[in-house]
N, C-alpha and C positions, 0 to 999 in steps of 0.2 A: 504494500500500500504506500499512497505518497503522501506528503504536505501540500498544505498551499503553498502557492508560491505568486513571487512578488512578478510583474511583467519581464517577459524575457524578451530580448532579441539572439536570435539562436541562428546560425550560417546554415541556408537555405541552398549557397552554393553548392551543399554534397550531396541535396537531394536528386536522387536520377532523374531525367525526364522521361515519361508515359504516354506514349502517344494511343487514345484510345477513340477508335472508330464509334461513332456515335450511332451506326447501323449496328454492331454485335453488343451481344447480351450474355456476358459469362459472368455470374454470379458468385461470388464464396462466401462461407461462411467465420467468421473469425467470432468463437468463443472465450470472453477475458476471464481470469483468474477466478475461475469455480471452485474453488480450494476450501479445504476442510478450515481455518482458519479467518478468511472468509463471510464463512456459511454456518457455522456454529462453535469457533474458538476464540482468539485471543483478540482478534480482529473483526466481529462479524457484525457483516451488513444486518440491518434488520428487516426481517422477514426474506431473509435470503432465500429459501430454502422453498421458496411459493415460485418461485421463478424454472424451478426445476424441470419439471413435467414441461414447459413452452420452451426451452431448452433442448431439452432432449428430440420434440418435436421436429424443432427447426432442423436438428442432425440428420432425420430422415428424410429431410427433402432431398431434391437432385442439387445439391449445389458441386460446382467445380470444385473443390477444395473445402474441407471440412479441417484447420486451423485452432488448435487451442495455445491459452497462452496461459503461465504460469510467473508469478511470482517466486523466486529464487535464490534465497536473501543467505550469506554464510553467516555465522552466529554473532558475528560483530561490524553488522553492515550499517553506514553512516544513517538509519533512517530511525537508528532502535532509542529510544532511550538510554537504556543503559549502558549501551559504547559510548555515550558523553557522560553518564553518574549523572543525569539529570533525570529529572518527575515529568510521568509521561504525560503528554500533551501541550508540554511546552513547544519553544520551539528554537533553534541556534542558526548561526548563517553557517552553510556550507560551501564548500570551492570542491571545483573541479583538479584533480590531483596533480595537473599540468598548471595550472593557474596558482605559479608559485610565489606571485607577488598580491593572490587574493583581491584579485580586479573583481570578479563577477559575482557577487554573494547571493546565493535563495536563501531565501527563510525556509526553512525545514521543523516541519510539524515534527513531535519526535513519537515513534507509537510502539505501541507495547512490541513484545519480540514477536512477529509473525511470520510466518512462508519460510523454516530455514530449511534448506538442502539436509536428506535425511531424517527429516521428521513428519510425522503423520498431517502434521498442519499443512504443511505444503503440498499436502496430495489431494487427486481431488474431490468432491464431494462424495458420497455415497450415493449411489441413484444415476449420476452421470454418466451417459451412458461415450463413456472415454476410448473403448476399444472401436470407436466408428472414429476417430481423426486419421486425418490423414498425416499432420505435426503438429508437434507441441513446441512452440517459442517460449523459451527462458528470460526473462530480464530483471533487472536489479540485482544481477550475480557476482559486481563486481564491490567491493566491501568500503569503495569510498566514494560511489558515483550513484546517484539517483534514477531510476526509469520508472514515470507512471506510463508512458507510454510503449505499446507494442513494437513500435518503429521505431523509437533513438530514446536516447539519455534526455536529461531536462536541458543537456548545456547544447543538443542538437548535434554532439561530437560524434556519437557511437552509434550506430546504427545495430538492429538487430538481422533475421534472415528471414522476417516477417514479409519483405517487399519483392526480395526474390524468391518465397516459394507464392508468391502470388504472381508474380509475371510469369512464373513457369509453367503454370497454365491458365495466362492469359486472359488473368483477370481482368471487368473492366469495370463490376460494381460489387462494393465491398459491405457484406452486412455483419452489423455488428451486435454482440448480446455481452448479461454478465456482471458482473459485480467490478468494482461500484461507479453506480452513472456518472457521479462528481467527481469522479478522479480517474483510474485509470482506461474506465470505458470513453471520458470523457476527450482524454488527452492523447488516447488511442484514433478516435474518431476527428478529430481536427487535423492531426498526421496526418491520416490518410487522405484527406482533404488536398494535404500539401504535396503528398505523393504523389497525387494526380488523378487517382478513382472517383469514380462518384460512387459516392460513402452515405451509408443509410444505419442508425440506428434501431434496434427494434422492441421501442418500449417497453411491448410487457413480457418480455425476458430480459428485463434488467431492474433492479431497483440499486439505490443511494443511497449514501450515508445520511444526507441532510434533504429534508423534505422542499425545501423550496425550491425556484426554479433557474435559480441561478447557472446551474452548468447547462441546463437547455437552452436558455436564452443564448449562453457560448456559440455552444455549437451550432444553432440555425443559423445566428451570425457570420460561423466562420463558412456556410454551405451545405451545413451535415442539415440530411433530411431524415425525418423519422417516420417509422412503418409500424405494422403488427403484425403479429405470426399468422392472421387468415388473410392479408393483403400480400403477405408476402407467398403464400402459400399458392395463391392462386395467379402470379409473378411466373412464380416457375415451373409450374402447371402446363403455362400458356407460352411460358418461353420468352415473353416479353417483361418489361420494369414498366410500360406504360398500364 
């Protein structure tokens, strides 16, 4: 899971360019961090676990690519509380571990220990039906750099292999579900915005930490359009997004 964070400007120049025929229709699915932590542990969304069953649905449709993503945190990763001895929910500035004169500072929420490599928190829910992915993406693996998003770092340095197994077959609309809509389904769907798909969230397989409407209003903002499991159902039914 991530922090707020303060406005970034982040190097767009490493983003590849997507050139996508507005005549084809190849659909994927990208499922965010469904993880036992999550959904009922140290970290958990509330009423996570209602999203499950529309979830699982959307895996049975025909999509091109069926994409899960996992939170992947080692045990003393910059986002925990206790790797700074501070009380969780606070929050400290973080740098990028290249930025050694501490130019670019987020503010980093600090949150209980969640999602570490090797423990049942970071696996994924019960129910999920995980043996239908085709990948699973790993992010915030790296123990002093931040990723709420599926596609790069906060500082827009690192990229994940979220975009190339999606060009690999040719995706051109990218839907998205999962836990939690204000952060890293949020920061995931904007990405991809920037990657070049036409990126669709899908409501009600997803709920958020915080009830208001703030990361929606983000994202229609930024382009992201939202759906539902029976509009989108009937999308790739018919083979069309109109």
């Amino acid at each position: 899971m991530s922090s707020t964070q303060s406005p970034l400007t982040v190097d767009d120049s490493a983003v590849p360019t997507i050139t996508i025929e507005s005549s084809d229709y190849v659909p994927a699915l990208v499922v965010i961090d469904v993880q036992n932590d999550f959904v009922s542990g140290s970290l958990a969304v509330p009423e996570a676990e209602a999203i499950l069953p529309v979830v699982n649905s959307l895996i049975d449709l025909p999509f091109k690519a069926r994409i899960a993503t996992k939170d992947f945190h080692p045990n003393d990763h910059v986002s925990f509380a206790k790797t700074h001895r501070r009380q969780e929910y606070t929050t400290v500035s973080i740098y990028h571990p290249e930025d050694t004169e501490r130019v670019l500072g987020i503010q980093q929420t600090l949150w209980p220990v969640h999602c570490v490599v090797d423990t049942s928190g970071a696996e994924f829910a019960p129910g999920l039906e995980q043996n239908k992915f085709d990948a699973v993406v790993h992010k915030g693996t790296h123990p002093s750099i931040e990723s709420y998003s599926a596609f790069r770092d906060v500082w827009g340095r690192g990229q994940t292999e979220l975009s190339t197994l999606l060009k690999e077959v040719g995706a051109t609309d990218v839907y998205f579900c999962g836990l939690a809509g204000d952060y890293c389904v949020k920061y995931t769907a904007k990405d991809s915005i920037d990657f070049g798909y036409n990126t669709w969230v899908v409501r009600d397989a997803v709920k958020s930490i915080s009830s208001d409407t703030i990361a929606w209003d983000e994202m229609e903002k930024k382009g992201v359009r939202f759906t539902t499991f029976g509009d989108v159902q009937v999308r790739l039914r018919s083979g069309s997004k109109s």
